[in-house]
N, C-alpha and C positions, 0 to 999 in steps of 0.2 A: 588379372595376374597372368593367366594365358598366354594374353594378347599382348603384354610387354615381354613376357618370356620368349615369344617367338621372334618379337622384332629387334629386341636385341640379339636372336642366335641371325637373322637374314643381314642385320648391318656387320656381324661378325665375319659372315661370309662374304660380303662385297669388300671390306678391306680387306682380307686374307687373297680373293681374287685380285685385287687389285695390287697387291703387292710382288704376288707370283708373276701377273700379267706378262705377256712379252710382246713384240709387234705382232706375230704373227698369230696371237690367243683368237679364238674364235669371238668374235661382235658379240655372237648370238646367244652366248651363253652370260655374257657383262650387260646383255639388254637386258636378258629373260632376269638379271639377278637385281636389276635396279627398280624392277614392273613387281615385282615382290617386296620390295622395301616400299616402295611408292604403298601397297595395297594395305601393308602393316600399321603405316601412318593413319591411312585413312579408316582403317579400323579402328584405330587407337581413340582417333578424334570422334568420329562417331559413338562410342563406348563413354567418351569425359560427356563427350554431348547429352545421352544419355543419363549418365548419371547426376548432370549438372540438372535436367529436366526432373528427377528423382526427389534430386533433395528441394528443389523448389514446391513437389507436391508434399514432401515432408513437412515444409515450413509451414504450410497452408492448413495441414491438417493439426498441426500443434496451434496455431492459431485458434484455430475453430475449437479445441479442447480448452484452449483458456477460456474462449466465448463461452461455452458452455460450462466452465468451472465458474465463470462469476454469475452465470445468473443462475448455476444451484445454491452461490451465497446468499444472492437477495430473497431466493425460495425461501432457505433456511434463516431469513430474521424473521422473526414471531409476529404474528397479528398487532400484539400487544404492545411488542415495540413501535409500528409505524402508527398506532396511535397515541402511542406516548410523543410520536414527534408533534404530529398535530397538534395536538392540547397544547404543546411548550409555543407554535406557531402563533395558536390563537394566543395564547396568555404575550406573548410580544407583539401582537397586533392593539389588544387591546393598550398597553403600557404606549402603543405608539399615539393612538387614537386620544390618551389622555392629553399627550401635551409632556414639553420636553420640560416646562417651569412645574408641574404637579408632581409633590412630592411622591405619589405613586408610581412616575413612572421611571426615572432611574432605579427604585425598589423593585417595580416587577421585572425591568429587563436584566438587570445584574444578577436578580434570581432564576432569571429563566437560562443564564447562561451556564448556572451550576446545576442546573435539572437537566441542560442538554448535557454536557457532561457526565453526570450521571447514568444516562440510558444508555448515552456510547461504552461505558466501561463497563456495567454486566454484561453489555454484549461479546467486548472486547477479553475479559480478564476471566472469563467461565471456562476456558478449557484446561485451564492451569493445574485445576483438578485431578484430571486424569492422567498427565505423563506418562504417555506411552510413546517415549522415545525409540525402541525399537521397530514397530509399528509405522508410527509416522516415515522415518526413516527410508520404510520399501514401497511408498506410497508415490506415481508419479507427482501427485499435489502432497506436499507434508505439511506439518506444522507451520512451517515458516509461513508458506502460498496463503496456508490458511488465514493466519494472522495477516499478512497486507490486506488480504481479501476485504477484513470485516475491518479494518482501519480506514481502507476505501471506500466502504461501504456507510460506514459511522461519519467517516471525514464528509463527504457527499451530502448526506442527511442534513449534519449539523452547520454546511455552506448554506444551505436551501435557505435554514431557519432562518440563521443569521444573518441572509439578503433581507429574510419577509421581516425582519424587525428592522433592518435599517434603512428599508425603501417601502416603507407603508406609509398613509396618507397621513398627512400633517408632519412628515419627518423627511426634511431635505436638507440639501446643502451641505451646513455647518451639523446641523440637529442629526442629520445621519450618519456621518463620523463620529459626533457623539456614543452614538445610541452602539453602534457597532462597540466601540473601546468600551462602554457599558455591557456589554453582554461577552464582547469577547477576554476581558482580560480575568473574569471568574471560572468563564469557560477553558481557556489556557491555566490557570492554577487548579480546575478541577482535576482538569485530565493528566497534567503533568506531578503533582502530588498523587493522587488515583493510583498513578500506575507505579509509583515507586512506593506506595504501600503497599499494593500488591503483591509485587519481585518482592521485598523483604518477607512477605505473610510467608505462613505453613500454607501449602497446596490447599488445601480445605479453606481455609480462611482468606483468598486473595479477591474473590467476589464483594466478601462482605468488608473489607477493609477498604478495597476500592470505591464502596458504593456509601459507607459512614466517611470518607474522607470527600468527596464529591457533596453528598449531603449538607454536611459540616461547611462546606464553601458557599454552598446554595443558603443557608439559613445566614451565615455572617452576610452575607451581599445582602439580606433581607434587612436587617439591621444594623446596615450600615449609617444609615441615611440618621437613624437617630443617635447614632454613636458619633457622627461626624459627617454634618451637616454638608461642612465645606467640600465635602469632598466630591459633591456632585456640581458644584460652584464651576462657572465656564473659566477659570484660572485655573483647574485643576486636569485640564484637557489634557497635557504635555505631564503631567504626572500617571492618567491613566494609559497613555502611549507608551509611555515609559516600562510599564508594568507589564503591559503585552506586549512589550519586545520581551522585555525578560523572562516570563512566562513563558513566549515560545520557543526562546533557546532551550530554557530546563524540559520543557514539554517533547522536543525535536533528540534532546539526549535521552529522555525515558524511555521514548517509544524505538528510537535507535538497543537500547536495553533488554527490550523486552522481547525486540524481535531476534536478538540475537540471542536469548536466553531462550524462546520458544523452538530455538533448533534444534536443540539439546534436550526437549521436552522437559527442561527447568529441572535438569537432573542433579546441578549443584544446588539448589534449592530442598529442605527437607519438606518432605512429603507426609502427609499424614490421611487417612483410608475417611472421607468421609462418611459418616453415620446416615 
């Protein structure tokens, strides 16, 4: 601020000299005032230079703050949950290993895609609890950071799976477009209903709604197979497409919902103190 306060008072003096001028004005004094504007400039530039160097080491270090915010998320998911990924891996390996014609294996993949849903949303729907909107608030990471965190983090997870079920042995081609709209269209209704019982539950209750309504999905996909047969029939391919497009619009609004409702620490939301 200085350093343009002075250069604008030395260009004020070189027009003002320059206006006064007359032939016979001294050179010496119109050089000496032009070698002072020149030096102003080049302080000036020097100073943006600087600063320009500044905020580049600014960016570098919020960078490396995010680096180091997302892998205290992956610290912070539970033992428990990355072997709950496992298990749903195995159990879609096995369903792959069966065979895309045995009636076991559209039942284990369909259910394993509401059991990954499942684990993503107590991960995801546990903080809803505590609203502590003022708090989060003064936090350079808040609520929000928080919630993409573990969405990226559950999203990530639940890719991994869902490759190891639709590229395991004996399951190619046609068989693993299958097996994917098999796992993924329970998994998109788990998680997209999940969270919209969730946002409607009392604070206390949005784990456990999210986690009976994920359930409830996982156990229907189980017993699908004998409720309607046809539905695992290769004519019903373009019906279960169908369903995971539409799933993942409703699923893409929810989580668009929740993240916006987690800014506010779900303060339009009633709250109740759990026990």
């Amino acid at each position: 601020m200085r350093r343009d306060k002075a250069l604008e008072q030395e260009l004020a003096a070189l027009y003002r000299f320059r206006r006064a001028a007359t032939p016979g004005a001294s050179e010496g004094a119109r050089e000496a005032c032009i070698a002072a504007c020149e030096d102003a400039v080049r302080a000036t530039a020097r100073a943006s230079a600087r600063a320009a160097g500044g905020t580049a080491h600014e960016s570098a270090a919020i960078r490396l703050r995010i680096s180091s915010f997302m892998r205290a998320q992956l610290r912070f998911v539970r033992p428990a949950t990355w072997a709950a990924f496992v298990l749903v891996a195995v159990l879609v390996v096995i369903g792959c290993r069966i065979g895309g014609t045995a009636p076991a294996a559209p039942q284990l993949l369909s259910m394993a895609g509401g059991l990954l849903a499942l684990i993503c949303l107590t991960n995801v729907t546990r903080a809803k609890a505590f609203g502590m909107a003022e708090l989060e608030g003064s936090c350079p990471f808040n609520a929000v950071a928080v919630v993409l965190a573990r969405l990226f983090v559950m999203g990530a997870a639940s890719v991994a799976v869902l490759a190891v079920g639709a590229f395991s042995t004996g399951m190619q081609g046609a068989d693993a477009a299958q097996a994917l709209l098999w796992m993924g269209a329970p998994y998109l209704v788990a998680c997209a209903g999940g969270l919209m019982c969730a946002r409607r539950a009392v604070s206390c209750n949005a784990r456990t709604a999210a986690a009976v309504w994920s359930a409830g999905v996982a156990a229907v996909s189980a017993l699908l197979f004998f409720a309607a047969p046809a539905a695992y029939a290769s004519a019903a391919f373009w019906v279960w497409a169908a369903v995971c497009a539409g799933a993942g619009l409703w699923c893409a609004g929810e989580i668009r919902a929740w993240v916006v409702e987690s800014g506010s620490g779900f303060t339009a939301q009633p709250h109740t103190r759990c026990a």
